[in-house]
C-alpha positions in Angstrom: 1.7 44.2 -12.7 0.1 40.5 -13.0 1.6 38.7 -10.6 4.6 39.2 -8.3 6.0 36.3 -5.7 8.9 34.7 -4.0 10.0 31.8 -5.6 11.3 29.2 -3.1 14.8 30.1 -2.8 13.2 33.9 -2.3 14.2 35.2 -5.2 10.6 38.0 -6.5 9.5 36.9 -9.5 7.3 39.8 -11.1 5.8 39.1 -14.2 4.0 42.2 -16.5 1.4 39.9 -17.9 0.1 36.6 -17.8 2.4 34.2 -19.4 2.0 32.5 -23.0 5.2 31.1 -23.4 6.6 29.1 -20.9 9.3 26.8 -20.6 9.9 24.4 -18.0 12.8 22.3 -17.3 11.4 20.2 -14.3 9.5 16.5 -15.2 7.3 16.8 -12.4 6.1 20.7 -12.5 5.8 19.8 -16.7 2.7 17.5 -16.3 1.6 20.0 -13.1 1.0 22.6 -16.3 -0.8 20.1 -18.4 -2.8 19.1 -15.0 -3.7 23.0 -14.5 -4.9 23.3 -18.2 -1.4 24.9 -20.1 -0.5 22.4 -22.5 -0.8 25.1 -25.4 1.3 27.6 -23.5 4.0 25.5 -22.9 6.6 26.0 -26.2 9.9 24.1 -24.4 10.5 21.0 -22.1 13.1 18.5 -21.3 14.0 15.3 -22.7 12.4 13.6 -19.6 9.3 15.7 -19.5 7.8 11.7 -20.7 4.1 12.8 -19.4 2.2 12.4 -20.4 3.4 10.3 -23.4 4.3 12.2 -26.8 4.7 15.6 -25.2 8.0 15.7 -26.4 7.6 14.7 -29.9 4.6 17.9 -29.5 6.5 20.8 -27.9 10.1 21.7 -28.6 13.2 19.8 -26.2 15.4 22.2 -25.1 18.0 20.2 -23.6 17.9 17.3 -20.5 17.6 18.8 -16.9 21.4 19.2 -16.2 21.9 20.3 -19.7 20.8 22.8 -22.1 21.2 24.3 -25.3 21.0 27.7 -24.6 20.0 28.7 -28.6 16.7 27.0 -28.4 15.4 28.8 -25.1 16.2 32.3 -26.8 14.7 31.4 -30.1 11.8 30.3 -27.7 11.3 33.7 -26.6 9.6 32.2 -23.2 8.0 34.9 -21.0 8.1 32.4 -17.8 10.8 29.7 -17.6 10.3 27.4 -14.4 13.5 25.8 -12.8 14.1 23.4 -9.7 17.6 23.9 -7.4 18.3 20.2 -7.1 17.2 19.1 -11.0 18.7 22.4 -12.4 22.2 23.6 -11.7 23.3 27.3 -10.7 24.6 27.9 -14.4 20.9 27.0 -15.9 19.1 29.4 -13.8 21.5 32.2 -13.7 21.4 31.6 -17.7 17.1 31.4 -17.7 16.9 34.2 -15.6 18.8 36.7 -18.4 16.3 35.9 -20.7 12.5 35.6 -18.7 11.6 35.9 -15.4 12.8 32.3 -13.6 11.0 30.5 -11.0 12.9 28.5 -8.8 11.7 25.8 -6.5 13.0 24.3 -3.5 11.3 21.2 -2.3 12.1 18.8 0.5 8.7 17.8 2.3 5.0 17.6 1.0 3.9 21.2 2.3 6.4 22.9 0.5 5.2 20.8 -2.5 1.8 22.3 -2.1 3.6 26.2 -1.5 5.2 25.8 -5.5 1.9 24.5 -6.9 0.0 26.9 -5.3 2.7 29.4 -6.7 2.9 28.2 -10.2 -1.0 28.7 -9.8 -0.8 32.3 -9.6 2.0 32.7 -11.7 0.3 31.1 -14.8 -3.3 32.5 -13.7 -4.3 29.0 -12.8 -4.6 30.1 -9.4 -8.3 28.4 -8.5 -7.3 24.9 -10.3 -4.3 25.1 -8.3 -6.0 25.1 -5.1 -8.0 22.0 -6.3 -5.1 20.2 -6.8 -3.7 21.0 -3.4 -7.2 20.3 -1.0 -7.3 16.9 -3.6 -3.5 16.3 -2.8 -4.1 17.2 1.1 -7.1 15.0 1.7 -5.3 11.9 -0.1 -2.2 12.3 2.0 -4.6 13.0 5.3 -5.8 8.8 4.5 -2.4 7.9 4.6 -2.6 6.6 8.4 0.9 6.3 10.1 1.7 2.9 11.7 2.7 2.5 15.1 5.8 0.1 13.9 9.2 0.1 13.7 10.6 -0.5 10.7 13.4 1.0 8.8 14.2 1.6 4.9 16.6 2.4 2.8 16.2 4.0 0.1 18.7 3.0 -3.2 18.4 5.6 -6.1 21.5 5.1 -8.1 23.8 1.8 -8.5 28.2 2.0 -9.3 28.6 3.0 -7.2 25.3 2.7 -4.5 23.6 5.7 -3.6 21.0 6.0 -1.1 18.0 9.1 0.4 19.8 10.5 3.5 17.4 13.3 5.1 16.7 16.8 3.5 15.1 15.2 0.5 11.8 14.7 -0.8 12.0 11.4 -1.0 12.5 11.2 2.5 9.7 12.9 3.7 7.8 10.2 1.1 9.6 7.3 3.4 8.2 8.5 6.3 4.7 9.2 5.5 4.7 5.4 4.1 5.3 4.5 7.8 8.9 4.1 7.8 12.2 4.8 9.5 14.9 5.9 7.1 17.9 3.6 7.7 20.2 6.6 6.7 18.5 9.5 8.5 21.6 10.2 9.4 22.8 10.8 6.3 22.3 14.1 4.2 21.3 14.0 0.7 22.4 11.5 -1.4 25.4 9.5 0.4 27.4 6.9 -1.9 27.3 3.6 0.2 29.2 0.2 0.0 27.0 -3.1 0.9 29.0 -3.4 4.2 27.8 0.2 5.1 24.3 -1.0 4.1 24.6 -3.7 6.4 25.7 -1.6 9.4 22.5 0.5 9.2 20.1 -2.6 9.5 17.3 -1.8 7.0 14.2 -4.4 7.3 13.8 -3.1 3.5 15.6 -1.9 1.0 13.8 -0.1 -1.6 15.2 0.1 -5.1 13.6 3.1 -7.2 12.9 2.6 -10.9 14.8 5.8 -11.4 16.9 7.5 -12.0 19.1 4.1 -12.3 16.5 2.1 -13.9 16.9 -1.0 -11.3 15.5 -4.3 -11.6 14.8 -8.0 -9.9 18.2 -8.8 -11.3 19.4 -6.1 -9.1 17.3 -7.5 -6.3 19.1 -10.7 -6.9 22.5 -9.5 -7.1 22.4 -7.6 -3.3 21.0 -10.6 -1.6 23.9 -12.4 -2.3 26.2 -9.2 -1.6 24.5 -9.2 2.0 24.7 -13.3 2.1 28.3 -13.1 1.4 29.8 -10.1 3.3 31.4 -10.5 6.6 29.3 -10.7 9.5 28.4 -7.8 12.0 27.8 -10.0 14.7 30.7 -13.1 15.1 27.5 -15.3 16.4 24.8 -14.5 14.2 24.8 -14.4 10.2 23.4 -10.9 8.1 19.7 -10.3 8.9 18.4 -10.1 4.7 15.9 -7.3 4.6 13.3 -7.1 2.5 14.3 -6.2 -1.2 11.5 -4.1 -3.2 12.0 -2.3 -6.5 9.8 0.8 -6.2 8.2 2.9 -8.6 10.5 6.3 -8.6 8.5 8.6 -10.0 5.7 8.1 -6.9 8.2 8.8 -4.3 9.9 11.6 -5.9 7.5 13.6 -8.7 6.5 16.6 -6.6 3.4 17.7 -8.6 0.1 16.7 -9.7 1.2 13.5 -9.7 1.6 13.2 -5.6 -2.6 12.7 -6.5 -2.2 9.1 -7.4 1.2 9.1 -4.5 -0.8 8.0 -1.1 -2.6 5.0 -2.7 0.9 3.6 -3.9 2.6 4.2 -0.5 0.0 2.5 1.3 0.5 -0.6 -0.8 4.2 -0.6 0.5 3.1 0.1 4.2 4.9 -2.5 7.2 2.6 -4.9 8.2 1.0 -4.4 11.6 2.5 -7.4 14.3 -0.3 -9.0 15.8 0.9 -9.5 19.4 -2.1 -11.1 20.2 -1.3 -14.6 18.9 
């Protein structure tokens, strides 16, 4: 027996040997295999596994993340096929896991980030490079100083309708280390919102994530004048405008090697400190 784990929703993954063919329908844990050295044992990827660029004009695209065509992974042959609960439905997986052992992940917060890469380490026999990445990825995070400010955020990932990061996401956890309060903590997963909803939770920002809707300033524009223009909570007082940001998406939500470059982008969005002593 090579290797034999939990994979994060506890299924035991036991693989025979180490893997030469493995297929991976998750963006983020994609470029984690070219970041631990396995670009020539990776035969199948998604259709937005985009890094790095021309991967998938290299390796063969099985399908999109929600998606597949369930011919090319069998003519594949993969011995290691490398899912994600929330990117991949229950169909995929129960499909992936008929024809090669199927690691799941489960990830809402940084550590249990860390837990799959360490994981996928020892799956692929990458197990030392994996534990670079992780001390590299710890001490970049450990940087990331919290502020002693209140501000809250909300978080927009989707537009027609709004959609917004309620808690038990990644992207929340990514909220809060950048020093904020998420607006919809009390929220679970992704809640569709109208702008007077928005309004009621009183975000001093709104971020707007380049994906997966692809927002833009024009977008920016556009929900300045929807909070401008909707009633008023308070009969006195007129819609406090937050602060509108479009966001790079990938930064707050890739769960992989990329979270290395993650804590120097968060800390460029950081609230300003209030100097009380003015």
């Amino acid at each position: 027996m090579f290797c034999k784990i939990p994979d994060q929703l506890g299924r035991m993954i036991e693989l025979d040997q180490l893997p030469e063919r493995i297929i991976s329908l998750v963006p983020s844990q994609t470029e984690l295999l070219i970041d631990l050295g396995l670009k020539d044992r990776i035969v199948g990827i998604t259709r937005y596994c985009i890094h790095p660029a021309g991967l998938t004009d290299e390796k063969t695209v099985v399908g999109g993340t929600k998606k597949i065509v369930e011919s090319r992974i069998i003519e594949l042959q993969p011995d290691l096929i490398i899912c994600n609960r929330e990117e991949n439905n229950q169909q995929i997986v129960e499909f992936c896991d008929h024809i090669a052992p199927t690691y799941v992940s489960d990830i809402d917060n940084l550590d249990q980030a860390l837990e799959m890469i360490a994981d996928v380490g020892a799956l692929t026999g990458a197990k030392f490079k994996a534990k670079s990445l992780i001390r590299s990825i710890s001490n970049g995070f450990k940087v990331l100083q919290q502020l002693a400010v209140e501000h809250k955020a909300l978080y927009l990932i989707w537009k027609k309708p709004y959609m917004a990061v309620g808690t038990d996401t990644f992207i929340n956890d990514m909220i809060k280390r950048t020093g904020f309060e998420n607006a919809a903590k009390d929220l679970t997963r992704y809640p569709e919102l109208e702008v007077e909803e928005m309004i009621k939770l009183q975000p001093d920002t709104v971020f707007l994530s380049s994906e997966p809707y692809p927002f833009t300033t024009d977008d920016i524009a556009e929900l300045k004048l929807a909070f401008l223009t909707a009633p008023s909570q308070d009969p006195v007082k007129p819609n406090v405008i937050p602060d509108f940001k479009v966001v790079d998406g990938e930064l707050f939500s890739w769960y992989g090697s990329r979270l290395l470059k993650t804590p120097e982008y968060l800390q460029t969005l950081q609230p300003k400190k209030i100097d009380l002593s003015i």
